[in-house]
N, C-alpha and C positions, 0 to 999 in steps of 0.2 A: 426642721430639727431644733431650732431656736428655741422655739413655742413647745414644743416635747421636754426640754431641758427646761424651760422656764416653769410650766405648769408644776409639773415633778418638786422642785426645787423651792415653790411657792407654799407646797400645800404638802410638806411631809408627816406621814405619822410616827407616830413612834409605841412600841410594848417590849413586854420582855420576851412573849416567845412568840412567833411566826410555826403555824403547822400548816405543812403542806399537805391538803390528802385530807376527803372526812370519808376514811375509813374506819373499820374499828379500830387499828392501831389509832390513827388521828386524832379520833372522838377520844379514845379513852386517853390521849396525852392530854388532850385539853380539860376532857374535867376533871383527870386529877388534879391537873395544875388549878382550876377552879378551886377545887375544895381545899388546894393550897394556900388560896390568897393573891395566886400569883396569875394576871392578865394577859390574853396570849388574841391572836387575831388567826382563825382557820380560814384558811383560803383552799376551794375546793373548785375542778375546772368543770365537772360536770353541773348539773339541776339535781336539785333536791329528789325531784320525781325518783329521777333515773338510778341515783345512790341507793336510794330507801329499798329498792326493787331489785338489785344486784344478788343474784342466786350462789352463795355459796359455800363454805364447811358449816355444819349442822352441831358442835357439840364445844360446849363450854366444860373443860375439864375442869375436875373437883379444886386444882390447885388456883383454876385463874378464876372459879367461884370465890374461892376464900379469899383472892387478892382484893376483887371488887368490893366484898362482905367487910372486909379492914377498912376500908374507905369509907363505909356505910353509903357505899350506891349499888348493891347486890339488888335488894328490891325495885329500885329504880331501873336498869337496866337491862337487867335479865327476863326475858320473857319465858315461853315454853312451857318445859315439862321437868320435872329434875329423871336424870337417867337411875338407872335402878344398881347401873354397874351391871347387866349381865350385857356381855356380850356373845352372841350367838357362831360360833363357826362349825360350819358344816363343810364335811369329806365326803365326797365320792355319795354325798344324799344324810351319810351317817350326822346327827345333830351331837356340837359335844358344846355344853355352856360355858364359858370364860367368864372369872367374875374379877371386875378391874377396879373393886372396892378394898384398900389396903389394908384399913382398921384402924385409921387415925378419926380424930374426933373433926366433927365442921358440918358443912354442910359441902353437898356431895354435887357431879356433876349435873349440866343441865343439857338437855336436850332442845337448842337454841339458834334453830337458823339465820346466818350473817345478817339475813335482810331485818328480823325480829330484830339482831342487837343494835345495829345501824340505826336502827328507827326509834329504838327507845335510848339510843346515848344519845341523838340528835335535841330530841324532846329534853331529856335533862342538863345540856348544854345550855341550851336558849332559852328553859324557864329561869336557870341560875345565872342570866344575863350573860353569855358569851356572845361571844362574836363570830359568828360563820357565815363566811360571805362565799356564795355559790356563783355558775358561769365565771371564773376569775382565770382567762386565759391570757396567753404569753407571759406565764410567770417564769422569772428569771432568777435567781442568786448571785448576790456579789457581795465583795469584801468580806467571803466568810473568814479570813483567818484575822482580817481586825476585830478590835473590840465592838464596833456597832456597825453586822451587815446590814443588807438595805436588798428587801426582796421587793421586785419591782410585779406589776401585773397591769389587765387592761380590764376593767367591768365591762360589764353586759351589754353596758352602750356605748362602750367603745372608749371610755374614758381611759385614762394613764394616771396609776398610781405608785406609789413608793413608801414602805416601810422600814423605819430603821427598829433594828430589835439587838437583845443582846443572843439571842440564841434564835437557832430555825429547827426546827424538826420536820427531818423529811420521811414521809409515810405515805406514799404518792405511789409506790409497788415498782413492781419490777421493771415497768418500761414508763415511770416517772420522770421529769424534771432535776428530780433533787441529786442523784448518784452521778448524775450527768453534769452537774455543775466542780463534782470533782476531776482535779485533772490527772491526766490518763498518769500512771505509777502510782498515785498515793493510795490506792487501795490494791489487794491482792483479791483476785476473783480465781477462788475452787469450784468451778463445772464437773457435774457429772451429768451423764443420758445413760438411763436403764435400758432404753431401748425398748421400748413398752407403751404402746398406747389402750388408753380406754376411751371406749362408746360412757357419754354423758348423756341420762337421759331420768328427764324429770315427765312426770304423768301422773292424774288425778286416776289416785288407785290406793287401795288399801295400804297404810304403813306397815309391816312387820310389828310382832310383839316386841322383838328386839334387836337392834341393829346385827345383821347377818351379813360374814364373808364368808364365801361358800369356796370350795376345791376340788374342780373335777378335768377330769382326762380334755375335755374341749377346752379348757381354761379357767381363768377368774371371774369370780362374778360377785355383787353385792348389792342387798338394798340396805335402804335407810330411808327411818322417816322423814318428812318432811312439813309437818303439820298432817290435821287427824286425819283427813281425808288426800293424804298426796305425798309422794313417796321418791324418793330421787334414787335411781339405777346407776351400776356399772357392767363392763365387759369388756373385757380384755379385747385389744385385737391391735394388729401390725401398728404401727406409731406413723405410718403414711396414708392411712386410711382413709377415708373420706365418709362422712355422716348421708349423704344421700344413699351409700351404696347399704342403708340399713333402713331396709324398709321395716315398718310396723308390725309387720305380720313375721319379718326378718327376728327383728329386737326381743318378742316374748317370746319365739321360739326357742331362741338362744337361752334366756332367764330362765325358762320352764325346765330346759335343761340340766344348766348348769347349775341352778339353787336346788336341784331333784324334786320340784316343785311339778307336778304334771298339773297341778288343778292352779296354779297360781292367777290370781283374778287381774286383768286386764283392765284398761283404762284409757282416755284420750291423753297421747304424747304432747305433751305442751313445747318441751326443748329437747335437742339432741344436738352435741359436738363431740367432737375428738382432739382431747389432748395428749399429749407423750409426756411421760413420767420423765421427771428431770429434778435435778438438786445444784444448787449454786451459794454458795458463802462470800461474802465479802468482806474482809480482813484490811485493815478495823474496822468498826462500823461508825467511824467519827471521823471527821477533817477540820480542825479549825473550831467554829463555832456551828458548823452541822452537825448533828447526830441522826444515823440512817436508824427508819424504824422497822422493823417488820419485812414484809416482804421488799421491801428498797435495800434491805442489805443481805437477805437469803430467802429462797424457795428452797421449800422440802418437798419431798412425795408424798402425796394425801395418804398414804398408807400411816394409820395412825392416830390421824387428826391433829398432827401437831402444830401446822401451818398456821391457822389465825392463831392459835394459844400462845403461838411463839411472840407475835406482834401484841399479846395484850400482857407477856412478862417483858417487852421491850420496852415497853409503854410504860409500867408502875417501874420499872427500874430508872427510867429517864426524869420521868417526873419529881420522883425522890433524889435525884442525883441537884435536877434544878432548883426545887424547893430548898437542899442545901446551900446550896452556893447563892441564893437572895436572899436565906433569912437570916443564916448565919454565916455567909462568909466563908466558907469550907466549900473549894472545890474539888476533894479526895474522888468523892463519887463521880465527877463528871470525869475526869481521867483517868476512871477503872472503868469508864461505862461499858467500852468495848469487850473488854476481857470478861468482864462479869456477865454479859449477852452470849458472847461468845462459849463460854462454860455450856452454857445452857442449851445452846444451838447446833454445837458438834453431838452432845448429848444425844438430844432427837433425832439429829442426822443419822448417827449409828441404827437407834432402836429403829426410825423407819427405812432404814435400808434394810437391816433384817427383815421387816415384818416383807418387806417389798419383795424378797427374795424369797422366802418360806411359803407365802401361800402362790408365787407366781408358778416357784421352781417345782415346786409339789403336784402340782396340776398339769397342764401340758408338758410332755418335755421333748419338745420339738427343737426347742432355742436351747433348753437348758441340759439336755442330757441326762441321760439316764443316771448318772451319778450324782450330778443334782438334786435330781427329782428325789434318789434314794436319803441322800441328806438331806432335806426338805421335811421328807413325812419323818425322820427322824427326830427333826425340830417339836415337830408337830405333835408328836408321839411323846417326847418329852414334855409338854406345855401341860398334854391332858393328863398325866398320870404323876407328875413329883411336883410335890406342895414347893419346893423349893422355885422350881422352874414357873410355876404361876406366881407364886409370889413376887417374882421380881419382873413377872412382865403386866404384875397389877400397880406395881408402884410407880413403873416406866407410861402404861397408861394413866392412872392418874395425875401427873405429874410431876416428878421429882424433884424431892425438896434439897435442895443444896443449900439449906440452912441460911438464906440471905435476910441480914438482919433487916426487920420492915421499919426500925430505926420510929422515933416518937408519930406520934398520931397526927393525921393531916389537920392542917388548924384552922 
């Protein structure tokens, strides 16, 4: 214990920010605060391999396009396709287009698998000289509520380190380190279970023209592309389910059905799991000198896509809240950080609770009843025929702007 204390004590570092997690939230706290000015050390517990490879939401909305494009790292980081705005939902086979382009000026969504953006914020990270140190387990937090914690970890080969910093950003997700270093009271956690699971399943097969959620009597269904050649599936089913009891020949049955797709072209399954839809808030999203990013301080329902976009508006609102408070002095922003997330993320909570409910309740109404179900296509029936009702669920998919001033240009 002597020699653990001594070495630690011998060889400390020291920056201004400590991020846990190179996720996209993590990546994109560190290179703004990059194109800040301001020096930050990522500490990440998996291999680079293994991050870059992590399969998951597919689309870069219009608003967190424009955030990157103000920073001037849109082209640097964005890969893909830009989305066109239509979205496809089909009833009972019937195809009715959704278009989630509002009419504001920019540049518009992209169509940008997590692994795409992870891989190129990593690359623009470490040409712009950051610092991401990968394998960095038993990372611990302490002294967050003095002036300089000190987040501790062990490398790769087992060594023992310690950082003193003035701030840590935890973006490490929901079963992270970082929310866990707060003690139990100082955060309020809002749970919800829909009570709803979906079959995940990714397969080298044709993409869709355009992302399709479909609505039929056997349930939910959707694809989305995935890159040109590969395409990432869903389907609804019990939330206790189990992925072996979905055989291959099980999986297109069901899609062929439920998309009213009978000729739908088939492919080898690469992945398939089952998660259950669930929503969780944590209130504040701050303790001290931590600020939670992204999924470390709420999960939403994929219904949406608002999940990653919420972590990369939690990410440019932190950044800017920090780049205040070192270059000028002003820490307004870091002690509205919460509420100003917050705004933003009860926001999407709503609209994907809706959307969760409308196209679940519409389609089987085994769980949901027949008066559900009737207010469901109601919804539904409303979205495709009054400009008013599209309009405001293209503003809610693109983004909504709550007018958060982007305050002077990164320097």
């Amino acid at each position: 214990m002597a020699d653990t204390v001594r070495e630690l004590s011998e060889s400390p570092e020291s920056t201004t920010v400590v991020v846990i997690g190179a996720g996209p939230a993590g990546l994109t706290v560190a290179n703004l605060l990059r194109r800040s000015g301001i020096d930050c050390v990522v500490l990440e517990r998996q291999t680079r391999e293994y991050v870059a490879q992590r399969q998951r939401a597919g689309i870069v909305e219009t608003r967190a396009v424009r955030m990157f494009d103000s920073w001037g790292l849109a082209d640097r980081v964005l890969g893909g396709v830009p989305h066109d705005g239509i979205l496809e939902l089909r009833v009972d086979g019937e195809t009715h287009l959704v278009n989630d382009y509002d009419g504001s000026e920019g540049p518009t969504a992209r169509l940008c698998p997590q692994q795409m953006l992870v891989q190129k914020l990593t690359a623009a990270y470490l040409e712009d000289g950051g610092d991401l140190r990968f394998e960095a387990a038993d990372v611990s937090l302490h002294d967050l509520t003095d002036d300089r914690p000190t987040v501790r970890y062990r490398t790769a080969d087992g060594g023992l380190r310690a950082i003193t910093c003035s701030f840590v950003a935890g973006c490490d997700g929901d079963h992270g380190i970082s929310r866990t270093a707060v003690p139990d009271g100082a955060l309020t956690p809002y749970a919800f279970d829909h009570g709803i699971g979906w079959l995940t399943v990714m397969a080298d097969a044709p993409p869709p023209a355009h992302p399709l959620l479909a609505v039929s009597p056997q349930g939910f269904a959707a694809h989305f592309p995935r890159g040109p050649y590969a395409s990432r599936y869903y389907l609804q089913c019990p939330p206790d389910d189990r992925p072996d009891a979905w055989s291959d020949a099980r999986v297109w049955d069901a899609l062929r059905t439920r998309l009213g797709d009978p000729a739908l072209v088939s492919g080898p399954i690469t992945d398939r799991e089952i998660f259950r839809l669930r929503s969780l808030v944590h209130d504040p999203m701050q303790y001290g000198r931590l600020f939670l990013v992204g999924d470390a301080a709420h999960i939403v329902s994929p219904m949406g896509g608002k999940g990653m976009n919420l972590a990369l508006y939690d990410a440019d609102l932190l950044a800017r809240a920090v780049r205040d408070a070192v270059h000028d002095g002003d820490d307004t922003a870091l002690r509205s950080y919460s509420q100003r997330c917050l705004r933003r993320v009860w926001s999407d909570q709503e609209f994907s609770q809706w959307m969760t409910r409308m196209l679940h309740d519409a389609g089987d109404a085994t769980n949901s009843g027949p008066f559900h179900r009737s207010l469901a296509r109601a919804r539904l029936d409303r979205l495709f025929t009054s400009p008013g009702a599209a309009g405001a669920f293209s503003e809610l998919m693109t983004g909504m702007d709550f007018g958060e001033d982007a305050g002077p240009q990164p320097r």
